[in-house]
KOLLO-50239 format. One record per residue: x, y, z of N, C-alpha, C in turn. Coordinates in steps of 0.02 Angstrom, whole numbers, plus 32768, in hexadecimal, padded with zeros to 4 digits. Each point is the difference from the previous one (the first is absolute). Layout:
! KOLLO-50239
{{X,Y,Z},{X,Y,Z},{X,Y,Z}};
...
This chain:
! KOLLO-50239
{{772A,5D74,3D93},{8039,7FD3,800B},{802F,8003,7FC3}};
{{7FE2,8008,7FAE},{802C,7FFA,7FC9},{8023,8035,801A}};
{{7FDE,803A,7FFC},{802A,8041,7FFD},{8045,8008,803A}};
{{7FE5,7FDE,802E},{8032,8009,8021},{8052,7FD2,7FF1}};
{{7FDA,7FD8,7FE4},{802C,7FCB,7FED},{8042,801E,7FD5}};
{{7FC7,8025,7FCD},{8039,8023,7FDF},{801A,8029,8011}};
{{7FF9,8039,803F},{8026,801E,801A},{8046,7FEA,800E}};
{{7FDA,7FD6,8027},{8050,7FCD,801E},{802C,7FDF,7FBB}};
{{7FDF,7FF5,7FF1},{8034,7FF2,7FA5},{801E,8027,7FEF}};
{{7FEE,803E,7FDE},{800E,804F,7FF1},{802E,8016,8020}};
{{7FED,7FF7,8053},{803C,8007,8026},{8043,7FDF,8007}};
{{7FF6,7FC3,7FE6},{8046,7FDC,8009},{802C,7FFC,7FD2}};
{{7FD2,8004,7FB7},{8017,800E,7FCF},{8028,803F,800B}};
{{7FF9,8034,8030},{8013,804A,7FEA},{8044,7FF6,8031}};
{{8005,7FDE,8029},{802E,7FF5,802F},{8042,7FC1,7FDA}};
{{7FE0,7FDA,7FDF},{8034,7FD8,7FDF},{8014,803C,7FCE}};
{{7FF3,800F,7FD9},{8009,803F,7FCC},{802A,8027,8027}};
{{8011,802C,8039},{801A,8027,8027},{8047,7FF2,800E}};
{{7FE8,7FB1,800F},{8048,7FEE,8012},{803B,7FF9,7FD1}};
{{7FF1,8004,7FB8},{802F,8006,7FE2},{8035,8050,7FE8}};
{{803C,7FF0,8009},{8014,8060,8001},{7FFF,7FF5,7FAD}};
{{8004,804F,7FED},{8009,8011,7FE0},{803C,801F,7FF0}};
{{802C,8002,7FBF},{8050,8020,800D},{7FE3,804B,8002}};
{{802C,800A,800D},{8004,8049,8001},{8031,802C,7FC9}};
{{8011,8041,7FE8},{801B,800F,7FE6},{8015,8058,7FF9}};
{{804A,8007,8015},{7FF2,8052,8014},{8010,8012,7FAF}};
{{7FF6,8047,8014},{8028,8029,7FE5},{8027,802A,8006}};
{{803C,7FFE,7FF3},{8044,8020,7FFF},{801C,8034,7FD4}};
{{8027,802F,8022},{800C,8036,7FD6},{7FDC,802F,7FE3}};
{{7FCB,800F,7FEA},{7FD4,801C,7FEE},{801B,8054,8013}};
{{7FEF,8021,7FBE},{8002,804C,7FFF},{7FC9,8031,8020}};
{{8025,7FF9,8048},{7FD2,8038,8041},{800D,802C,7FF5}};
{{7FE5,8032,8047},{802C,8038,8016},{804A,8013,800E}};
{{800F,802D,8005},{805D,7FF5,8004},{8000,800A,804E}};
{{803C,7FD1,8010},{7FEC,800E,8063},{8028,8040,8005}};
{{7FD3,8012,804D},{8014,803D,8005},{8052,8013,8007}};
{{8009,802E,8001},{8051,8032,7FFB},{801A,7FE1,8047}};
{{7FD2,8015,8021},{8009,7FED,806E},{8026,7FC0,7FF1}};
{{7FDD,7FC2,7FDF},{8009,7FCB,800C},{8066,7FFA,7FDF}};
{{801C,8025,7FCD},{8042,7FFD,7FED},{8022,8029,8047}};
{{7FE2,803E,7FFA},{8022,801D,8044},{800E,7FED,804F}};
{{7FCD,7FD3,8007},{8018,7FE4,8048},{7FF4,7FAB,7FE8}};
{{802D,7FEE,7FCF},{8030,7FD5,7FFD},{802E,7FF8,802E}};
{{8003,7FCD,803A},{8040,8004,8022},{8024,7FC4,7FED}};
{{7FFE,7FD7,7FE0},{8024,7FCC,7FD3},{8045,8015,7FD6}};
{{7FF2,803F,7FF7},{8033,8029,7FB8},{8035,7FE3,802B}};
{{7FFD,8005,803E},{8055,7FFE,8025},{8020,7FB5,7FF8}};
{{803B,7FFB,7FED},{802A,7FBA,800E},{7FEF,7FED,803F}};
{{8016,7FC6,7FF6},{8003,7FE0,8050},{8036,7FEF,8012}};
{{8008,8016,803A},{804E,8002,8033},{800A,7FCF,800B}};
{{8036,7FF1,8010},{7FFA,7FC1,801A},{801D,7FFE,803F}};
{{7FE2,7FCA,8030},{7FF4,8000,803C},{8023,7FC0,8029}};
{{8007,7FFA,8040},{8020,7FCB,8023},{7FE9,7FC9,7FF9}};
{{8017,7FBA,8000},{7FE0,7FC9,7FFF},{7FF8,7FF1,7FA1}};
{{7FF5,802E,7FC5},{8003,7FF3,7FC0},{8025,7FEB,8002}};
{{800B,7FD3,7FA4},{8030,7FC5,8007},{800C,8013,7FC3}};
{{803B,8026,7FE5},{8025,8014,7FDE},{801A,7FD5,7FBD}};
{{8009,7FF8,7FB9},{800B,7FCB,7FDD},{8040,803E,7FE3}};
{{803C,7FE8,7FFF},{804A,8032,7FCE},{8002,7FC4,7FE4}};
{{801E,8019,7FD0},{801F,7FDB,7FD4},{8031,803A,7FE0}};
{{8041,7FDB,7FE8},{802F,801D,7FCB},{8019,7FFC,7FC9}};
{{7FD4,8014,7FC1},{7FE1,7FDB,7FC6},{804D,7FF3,7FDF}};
{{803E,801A,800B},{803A,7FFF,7FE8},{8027,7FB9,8018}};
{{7FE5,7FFE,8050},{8026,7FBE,8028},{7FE8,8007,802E}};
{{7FE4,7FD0,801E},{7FDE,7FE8,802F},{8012,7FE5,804D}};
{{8056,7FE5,7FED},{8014,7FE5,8040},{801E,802B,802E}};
{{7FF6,8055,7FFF},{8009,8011,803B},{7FA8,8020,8019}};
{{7FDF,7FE3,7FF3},{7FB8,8004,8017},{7FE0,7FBA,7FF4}};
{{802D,7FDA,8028},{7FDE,7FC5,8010},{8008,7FE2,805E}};
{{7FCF,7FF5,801B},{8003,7FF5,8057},{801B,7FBE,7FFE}};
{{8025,8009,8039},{8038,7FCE,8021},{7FC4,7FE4,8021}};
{{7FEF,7FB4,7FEE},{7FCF,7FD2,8011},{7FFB,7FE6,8046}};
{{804D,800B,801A},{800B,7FF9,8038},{7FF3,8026,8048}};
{{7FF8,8051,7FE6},{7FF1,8034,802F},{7FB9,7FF2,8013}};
{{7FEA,8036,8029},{7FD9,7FF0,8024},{7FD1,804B,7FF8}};
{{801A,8025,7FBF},{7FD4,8028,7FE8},{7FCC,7FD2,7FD5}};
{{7FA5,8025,801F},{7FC1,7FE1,7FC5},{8023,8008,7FBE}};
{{7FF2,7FD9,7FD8},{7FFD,7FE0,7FD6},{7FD0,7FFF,7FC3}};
{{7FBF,8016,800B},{7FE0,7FBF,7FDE},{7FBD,8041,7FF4}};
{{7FD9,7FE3,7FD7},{7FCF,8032,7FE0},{7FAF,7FD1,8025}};
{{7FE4,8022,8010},{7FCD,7FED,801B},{7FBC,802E,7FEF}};
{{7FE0,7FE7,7FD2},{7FC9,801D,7FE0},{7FCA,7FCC,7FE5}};
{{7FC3,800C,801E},{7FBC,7FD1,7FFF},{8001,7FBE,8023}};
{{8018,8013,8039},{8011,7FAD,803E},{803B,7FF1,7FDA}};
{{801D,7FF8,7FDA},{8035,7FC8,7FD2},{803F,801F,8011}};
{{8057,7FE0,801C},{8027,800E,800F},{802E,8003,7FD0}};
{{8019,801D,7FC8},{8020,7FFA,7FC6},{8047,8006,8019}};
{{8041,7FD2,7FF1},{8036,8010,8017},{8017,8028,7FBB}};
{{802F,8028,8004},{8007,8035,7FC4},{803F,802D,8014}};
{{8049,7FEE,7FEC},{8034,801B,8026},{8018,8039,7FE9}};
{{7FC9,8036,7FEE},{8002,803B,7FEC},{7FDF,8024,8020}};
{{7FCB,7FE3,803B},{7FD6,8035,8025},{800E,800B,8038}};
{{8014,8031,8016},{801C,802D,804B},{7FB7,8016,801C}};
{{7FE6,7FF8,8044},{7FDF,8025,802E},{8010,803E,802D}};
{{7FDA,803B,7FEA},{8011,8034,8011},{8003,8000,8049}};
{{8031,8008,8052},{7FEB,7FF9,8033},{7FEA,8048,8019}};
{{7FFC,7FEE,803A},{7FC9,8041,8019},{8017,803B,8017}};
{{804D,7FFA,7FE8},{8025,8044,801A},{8001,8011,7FAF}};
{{7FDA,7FEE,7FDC},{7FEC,8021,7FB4},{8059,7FE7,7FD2}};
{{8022,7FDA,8005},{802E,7FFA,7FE5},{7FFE,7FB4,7FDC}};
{{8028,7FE9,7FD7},{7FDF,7FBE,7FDC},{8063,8005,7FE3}};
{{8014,7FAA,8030},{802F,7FF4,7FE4},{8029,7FE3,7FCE}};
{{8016,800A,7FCC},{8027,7FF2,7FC8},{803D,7FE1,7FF1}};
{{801E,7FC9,7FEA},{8038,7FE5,7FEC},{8027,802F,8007}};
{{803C,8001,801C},{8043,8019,8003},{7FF2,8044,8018}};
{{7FE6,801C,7FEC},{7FE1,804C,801A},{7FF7,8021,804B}};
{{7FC9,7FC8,8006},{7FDD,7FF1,803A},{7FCC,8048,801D}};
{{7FE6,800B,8038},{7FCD,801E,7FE9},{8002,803F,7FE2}};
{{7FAE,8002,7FF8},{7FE7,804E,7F9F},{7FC3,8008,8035}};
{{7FF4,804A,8003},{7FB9,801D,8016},{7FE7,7FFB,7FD3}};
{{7FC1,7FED,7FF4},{7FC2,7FEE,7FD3},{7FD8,8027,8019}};
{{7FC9,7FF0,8031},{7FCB,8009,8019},{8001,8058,7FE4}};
{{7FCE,7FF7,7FEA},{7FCE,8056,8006},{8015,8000,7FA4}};
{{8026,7FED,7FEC},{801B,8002,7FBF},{7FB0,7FD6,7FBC}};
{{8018,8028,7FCF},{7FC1,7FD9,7FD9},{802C,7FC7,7FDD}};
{{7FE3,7FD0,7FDA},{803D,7FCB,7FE7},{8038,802B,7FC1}};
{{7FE9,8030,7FE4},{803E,800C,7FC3},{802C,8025,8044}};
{{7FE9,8023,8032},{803D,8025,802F},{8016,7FD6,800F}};
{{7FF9,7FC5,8031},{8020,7FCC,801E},{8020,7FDF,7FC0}};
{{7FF2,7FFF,7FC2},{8034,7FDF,7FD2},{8033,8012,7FE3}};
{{8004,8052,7FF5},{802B,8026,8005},{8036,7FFC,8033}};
{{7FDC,8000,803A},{8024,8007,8057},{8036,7FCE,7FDE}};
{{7FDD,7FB8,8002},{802C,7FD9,7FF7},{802F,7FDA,7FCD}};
{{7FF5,8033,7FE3},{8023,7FE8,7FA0},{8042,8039,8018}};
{{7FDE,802A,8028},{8041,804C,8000},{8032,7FC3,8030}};
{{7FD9,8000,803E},{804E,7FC7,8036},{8026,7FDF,7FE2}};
{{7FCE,7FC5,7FEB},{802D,7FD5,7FD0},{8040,8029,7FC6}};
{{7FD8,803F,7FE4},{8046,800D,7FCF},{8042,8025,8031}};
{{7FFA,8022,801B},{801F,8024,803E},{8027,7FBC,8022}};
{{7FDE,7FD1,8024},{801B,7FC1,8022},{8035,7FC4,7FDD}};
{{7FEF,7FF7,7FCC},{7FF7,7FB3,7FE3},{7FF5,8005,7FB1}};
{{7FDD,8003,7FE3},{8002,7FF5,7FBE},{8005,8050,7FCD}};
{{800B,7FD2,7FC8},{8010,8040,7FD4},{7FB1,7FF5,7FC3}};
{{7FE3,803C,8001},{7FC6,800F,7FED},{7FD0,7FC7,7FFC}};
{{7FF9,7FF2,802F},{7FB4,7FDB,8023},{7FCD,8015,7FD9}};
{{7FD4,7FD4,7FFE},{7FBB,7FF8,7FE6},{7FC1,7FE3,8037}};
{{7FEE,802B,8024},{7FD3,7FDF,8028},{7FBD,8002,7FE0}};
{{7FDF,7FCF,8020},{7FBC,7FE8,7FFD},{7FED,7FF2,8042}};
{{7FCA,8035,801A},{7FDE,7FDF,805D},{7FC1,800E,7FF8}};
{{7FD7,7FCD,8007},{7FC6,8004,8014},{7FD6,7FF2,803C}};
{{7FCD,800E,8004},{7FE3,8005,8050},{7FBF,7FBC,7FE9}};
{{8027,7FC6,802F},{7FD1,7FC6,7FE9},{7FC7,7FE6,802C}};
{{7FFA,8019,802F},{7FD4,7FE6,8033},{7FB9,8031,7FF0}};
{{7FF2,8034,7FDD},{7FC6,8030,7FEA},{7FC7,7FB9,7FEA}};
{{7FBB,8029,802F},{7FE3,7FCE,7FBF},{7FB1,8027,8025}};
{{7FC9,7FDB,7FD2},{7FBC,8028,8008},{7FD0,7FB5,8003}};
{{7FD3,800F,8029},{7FCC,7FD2,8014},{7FBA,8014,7FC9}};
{{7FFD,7FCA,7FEC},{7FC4,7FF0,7FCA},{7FC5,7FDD,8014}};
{{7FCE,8016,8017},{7FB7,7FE4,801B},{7FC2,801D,7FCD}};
{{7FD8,7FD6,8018},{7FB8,7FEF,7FED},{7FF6,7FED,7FC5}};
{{7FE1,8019,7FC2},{7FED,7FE4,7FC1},{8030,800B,7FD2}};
{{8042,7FD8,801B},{803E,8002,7FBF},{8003,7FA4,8002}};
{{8025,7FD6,7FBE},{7FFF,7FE1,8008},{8019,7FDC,8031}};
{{803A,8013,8000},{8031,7FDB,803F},{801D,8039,803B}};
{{7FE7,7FE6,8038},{7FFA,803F,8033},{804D,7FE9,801A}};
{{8015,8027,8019},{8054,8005,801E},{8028,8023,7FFF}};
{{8038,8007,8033},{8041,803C,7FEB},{8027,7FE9,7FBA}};
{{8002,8048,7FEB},{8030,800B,7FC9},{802B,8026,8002}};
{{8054,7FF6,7FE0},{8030,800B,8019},{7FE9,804D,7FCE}};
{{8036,8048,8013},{7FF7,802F,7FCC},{8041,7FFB,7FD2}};
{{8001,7FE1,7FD6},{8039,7FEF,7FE3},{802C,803D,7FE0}};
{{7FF6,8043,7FF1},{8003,8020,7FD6},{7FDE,8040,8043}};
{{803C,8036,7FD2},{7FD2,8045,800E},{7FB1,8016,7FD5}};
{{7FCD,8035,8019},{7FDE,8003,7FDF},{7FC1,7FCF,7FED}};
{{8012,7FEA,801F},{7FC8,7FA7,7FE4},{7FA4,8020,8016}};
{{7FDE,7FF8,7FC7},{7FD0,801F,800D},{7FC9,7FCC,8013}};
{{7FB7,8021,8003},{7FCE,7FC8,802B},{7FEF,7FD8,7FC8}};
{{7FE9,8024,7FB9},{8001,7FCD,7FD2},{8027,7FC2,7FF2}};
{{804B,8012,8006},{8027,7FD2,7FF3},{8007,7FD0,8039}};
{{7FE8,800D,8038},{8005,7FBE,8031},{7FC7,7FD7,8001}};
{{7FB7,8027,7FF2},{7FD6,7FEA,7FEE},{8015,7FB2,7FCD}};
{{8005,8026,7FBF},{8024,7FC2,7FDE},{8019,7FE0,8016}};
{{8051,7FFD,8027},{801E,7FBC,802A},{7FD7,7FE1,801A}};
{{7FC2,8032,8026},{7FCF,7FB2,8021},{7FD9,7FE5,7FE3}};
{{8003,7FFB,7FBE},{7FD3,7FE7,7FE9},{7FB8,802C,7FEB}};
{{800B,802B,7FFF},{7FBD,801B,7FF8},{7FC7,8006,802E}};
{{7FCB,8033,7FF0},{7FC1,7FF5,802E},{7FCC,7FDA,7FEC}};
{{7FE1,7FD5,8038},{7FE9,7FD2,7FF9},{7FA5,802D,7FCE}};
{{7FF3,7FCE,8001},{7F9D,8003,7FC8},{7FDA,8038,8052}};
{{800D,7FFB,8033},{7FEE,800A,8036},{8007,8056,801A}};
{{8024,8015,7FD5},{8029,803E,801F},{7FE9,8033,7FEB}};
{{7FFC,8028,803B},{7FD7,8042,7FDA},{803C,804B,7FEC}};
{{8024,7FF4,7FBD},{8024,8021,7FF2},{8001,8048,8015}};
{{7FC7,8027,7FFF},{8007,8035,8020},{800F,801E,802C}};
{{8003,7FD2,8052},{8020,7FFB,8032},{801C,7FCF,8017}};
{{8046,8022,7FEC},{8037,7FE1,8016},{8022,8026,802D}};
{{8027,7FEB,8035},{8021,801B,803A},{8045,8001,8004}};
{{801B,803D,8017},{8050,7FE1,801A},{7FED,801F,802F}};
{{8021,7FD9,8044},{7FFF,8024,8043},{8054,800C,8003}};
{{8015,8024,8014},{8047,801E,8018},{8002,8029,803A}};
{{8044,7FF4,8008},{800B,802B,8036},{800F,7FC7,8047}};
{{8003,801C,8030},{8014,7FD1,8040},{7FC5,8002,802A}};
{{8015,7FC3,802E},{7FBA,7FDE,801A},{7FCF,8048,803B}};
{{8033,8036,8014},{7FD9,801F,8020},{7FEA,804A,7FD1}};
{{7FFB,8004,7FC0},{8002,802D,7FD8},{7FE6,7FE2,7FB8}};
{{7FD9,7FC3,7FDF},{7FED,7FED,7FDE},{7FE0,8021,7FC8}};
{{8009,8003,7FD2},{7FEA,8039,7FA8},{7FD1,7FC5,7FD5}};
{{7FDB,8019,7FFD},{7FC2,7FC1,7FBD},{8020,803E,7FBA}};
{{800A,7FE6,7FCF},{7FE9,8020,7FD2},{7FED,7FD7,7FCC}};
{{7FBE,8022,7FDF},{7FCF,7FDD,7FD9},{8013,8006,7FA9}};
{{8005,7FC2,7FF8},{8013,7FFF,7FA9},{7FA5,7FF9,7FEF}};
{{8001,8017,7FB5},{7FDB,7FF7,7FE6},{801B,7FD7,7FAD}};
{{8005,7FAE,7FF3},{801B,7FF1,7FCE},{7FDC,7FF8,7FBE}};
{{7FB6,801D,800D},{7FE5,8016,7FCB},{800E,803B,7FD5}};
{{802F,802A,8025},{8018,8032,7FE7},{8035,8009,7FD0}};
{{8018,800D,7FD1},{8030,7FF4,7FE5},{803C,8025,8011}};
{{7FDD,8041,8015},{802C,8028,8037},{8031,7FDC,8038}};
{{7FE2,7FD5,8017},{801C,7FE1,8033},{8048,7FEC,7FEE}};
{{801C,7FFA,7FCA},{802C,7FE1,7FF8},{8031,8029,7FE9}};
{{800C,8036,8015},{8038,8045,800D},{7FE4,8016,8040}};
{{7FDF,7FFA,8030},{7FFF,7FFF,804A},{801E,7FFB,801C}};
{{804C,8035,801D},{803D,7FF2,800B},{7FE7,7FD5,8058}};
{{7FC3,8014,800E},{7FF4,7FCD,804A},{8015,7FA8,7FFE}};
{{7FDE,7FEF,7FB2},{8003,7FB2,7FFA},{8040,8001,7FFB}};
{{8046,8010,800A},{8043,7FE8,7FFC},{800D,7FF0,8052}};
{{7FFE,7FBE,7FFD},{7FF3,7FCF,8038},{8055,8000,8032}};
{{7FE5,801A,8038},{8031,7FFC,803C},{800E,7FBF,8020}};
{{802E,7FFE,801F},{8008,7FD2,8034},{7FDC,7FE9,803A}};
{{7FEA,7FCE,800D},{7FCD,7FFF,8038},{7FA4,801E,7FE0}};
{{800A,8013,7FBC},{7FB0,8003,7FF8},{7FC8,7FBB,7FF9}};
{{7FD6,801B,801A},{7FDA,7FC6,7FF2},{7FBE,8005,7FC6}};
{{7FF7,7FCD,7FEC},{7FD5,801A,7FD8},{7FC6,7FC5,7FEA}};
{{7FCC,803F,8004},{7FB5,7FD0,8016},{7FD3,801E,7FC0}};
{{7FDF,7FAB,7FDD},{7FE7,8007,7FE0},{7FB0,7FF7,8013}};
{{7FC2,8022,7FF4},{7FBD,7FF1,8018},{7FDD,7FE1,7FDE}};
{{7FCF,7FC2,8024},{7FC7,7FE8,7FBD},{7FD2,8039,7FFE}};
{{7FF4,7FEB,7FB2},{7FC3,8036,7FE7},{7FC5,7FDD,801F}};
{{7FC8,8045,7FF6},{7FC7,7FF3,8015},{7FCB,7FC0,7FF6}};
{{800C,7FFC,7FA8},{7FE1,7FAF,7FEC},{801D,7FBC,8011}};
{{803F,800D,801C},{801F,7FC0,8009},{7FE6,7FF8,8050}};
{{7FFB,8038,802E},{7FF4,7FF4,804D},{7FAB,7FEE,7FFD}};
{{7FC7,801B,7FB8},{7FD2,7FDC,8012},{7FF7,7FCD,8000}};
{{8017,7FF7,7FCD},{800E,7FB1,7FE6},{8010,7FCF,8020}};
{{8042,8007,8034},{800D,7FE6,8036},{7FC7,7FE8,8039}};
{{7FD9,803E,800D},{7FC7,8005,8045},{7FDD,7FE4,7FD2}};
{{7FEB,7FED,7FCE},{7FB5,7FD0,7FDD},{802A,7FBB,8005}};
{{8033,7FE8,7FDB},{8019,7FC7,8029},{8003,7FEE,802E}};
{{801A,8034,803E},{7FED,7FC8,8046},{7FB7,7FFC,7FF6}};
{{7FE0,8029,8008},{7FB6,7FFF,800D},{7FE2,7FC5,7FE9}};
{{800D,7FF2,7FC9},{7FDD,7FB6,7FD4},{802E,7FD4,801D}};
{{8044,800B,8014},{801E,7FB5,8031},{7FE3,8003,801D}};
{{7FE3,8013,803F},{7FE7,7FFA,8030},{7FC9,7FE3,8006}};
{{7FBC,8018,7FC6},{7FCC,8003,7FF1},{7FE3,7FCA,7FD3}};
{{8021,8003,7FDE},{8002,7FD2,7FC6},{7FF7,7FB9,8000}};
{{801B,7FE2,8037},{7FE8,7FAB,8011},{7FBD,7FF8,8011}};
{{7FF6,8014,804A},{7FBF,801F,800D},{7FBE,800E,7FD3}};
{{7FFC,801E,7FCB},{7FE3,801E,7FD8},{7FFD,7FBF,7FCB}};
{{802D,7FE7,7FFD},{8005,7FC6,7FC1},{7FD4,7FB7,8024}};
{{7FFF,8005,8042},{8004,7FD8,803A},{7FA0,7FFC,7FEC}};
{{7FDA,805B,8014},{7FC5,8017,7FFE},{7FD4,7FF4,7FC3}};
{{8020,8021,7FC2},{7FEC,7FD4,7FC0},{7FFD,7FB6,8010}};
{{8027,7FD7,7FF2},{8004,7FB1,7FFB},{7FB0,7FDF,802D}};
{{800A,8021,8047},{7FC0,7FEC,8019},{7FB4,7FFD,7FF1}};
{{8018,805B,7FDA},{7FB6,8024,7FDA},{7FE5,7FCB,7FD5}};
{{802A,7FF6,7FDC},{8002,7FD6,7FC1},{7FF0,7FB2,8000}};
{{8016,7FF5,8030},{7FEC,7FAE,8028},{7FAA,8014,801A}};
{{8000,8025,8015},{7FA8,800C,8028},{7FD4,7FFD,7FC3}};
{{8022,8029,7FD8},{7FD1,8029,7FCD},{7FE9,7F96,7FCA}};
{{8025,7FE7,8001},{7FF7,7FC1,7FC3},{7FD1,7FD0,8042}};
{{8013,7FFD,8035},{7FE3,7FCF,803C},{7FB4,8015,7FFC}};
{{7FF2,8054,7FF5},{7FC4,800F,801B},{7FCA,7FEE,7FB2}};
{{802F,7FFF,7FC4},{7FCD,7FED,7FBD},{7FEE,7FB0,8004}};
């Protein structure tokens, strides 16, 4: 009867013990292998991104502004719409779907298929040709942004503010990866929903971070995995939730029998 007694002790003890996590802690950067050659060569990221119907265009005319400002009254969109939130912003034109995006006094500029310095050109050239004398444009493409999941701190779309913006550096905007994350696999899926691309970071690598792949597209998503000690860790926690009353329940009784029967 002792012995068993202490089983059941031993045991609950090992189950209260379980349930507490432990942090975790990666390591980053570290001097690997160099990734392979393949992996620079079928880079398909190297390319700008075009821009396409429905983008929502930001000009500005760093010289003067009020002939690139929307008549509040028309009934051209308006308005910048990025992460649910409706930003009114009387500098952003929506590209429509005959690929053209209309402009103060001008009125419409083919965009579409254009990368943003062509389309800023396009429209720095109209304007000087049309309307002003040596224009200064500024257009950016504001609706871009990349989906951030699993073991980052703060999961959500992020706008791509900037050309070039790499996985490290968005990493950072979210906050970092959580104690949970198993740095070595990390994911970007790309590509469109009937043609989907995984490609696998390794951020233990230090390599990783001239990986012309991690220069983050539009529409990528990107998935971070728990490591292996954090998912056991996890399955021994439920297990002792589950278990654990019960068991605390079985002792208490043992222990009541065991003083009744001296």
């Amino acid at each position: 009867m002792r012995q068993l007694i202490y089983i059941y002790l031993i045991s609950g003890l090992f189950l209260i013990c379980t349930s507490c996590s432990n942090k975790q802690y990666q390591v980053l950067f570290q001097q690997k292998n160099s990734i392979p050659d393949s992996a620079y060569q079928n880079a398909d990221n190297l390319n700008e991104y075009r821009i396409k119907s429905q983008d929502i265009l930001q000009v500005r005319n760093l010289q003067d502004s009020k002939y690139l400002v929307n008549d509040p009254t028309t009934t051209h969109i308006n308005t910048n719409v990025l992460g649910g939130n409706t930003v009114e912003n009387p500098n952003t034109f929506q590209v429509d779907d005959d690929g053209t995006v209309i402009l103060p006094v001008i009125g419409h500029i083919k965009v579409a298929g254009y990368t943003r310095v062509e389309a800023q050109k396009v429209v720095e050239d109209t304007y000087r040709q049309k309307l002003l004398v040596n224009p200064i444009i500024e257009l950016k493409i504001v609706n871009l942004k990349v989906t951030m999941l699993g073991e980052i701190k703060s999961q959500g779309n992020y706008p791509l503010v900037k050309s070039h913006t790499t996985l490290v550096e968005m990493i950072g905007e979210a906050g970092g990866i959580t104690d949970k994350a198993n740095e070595s696999n990390v994911q970007i899926i790309r590509g469109t929903q009937k043609d989907p691309k995984v490609i696998l970071v390794d951020l233990g690598n230090i390599q990783s971070v001239n990986d012309p792949r991690t220069i983050l597209q539009n529409g990528d998503i990107v998935y971070i995995s728990q490591n292996k000690r954090a998912a056991r860790s996890e399955n021994l926690q439920n297990f002792s939730t589950v278990f654990q009353p019960g068991l605390l329940l079985v002792n208490t009784a043992l222990i009541i029998l065991t003083l009744i029967r001296r």
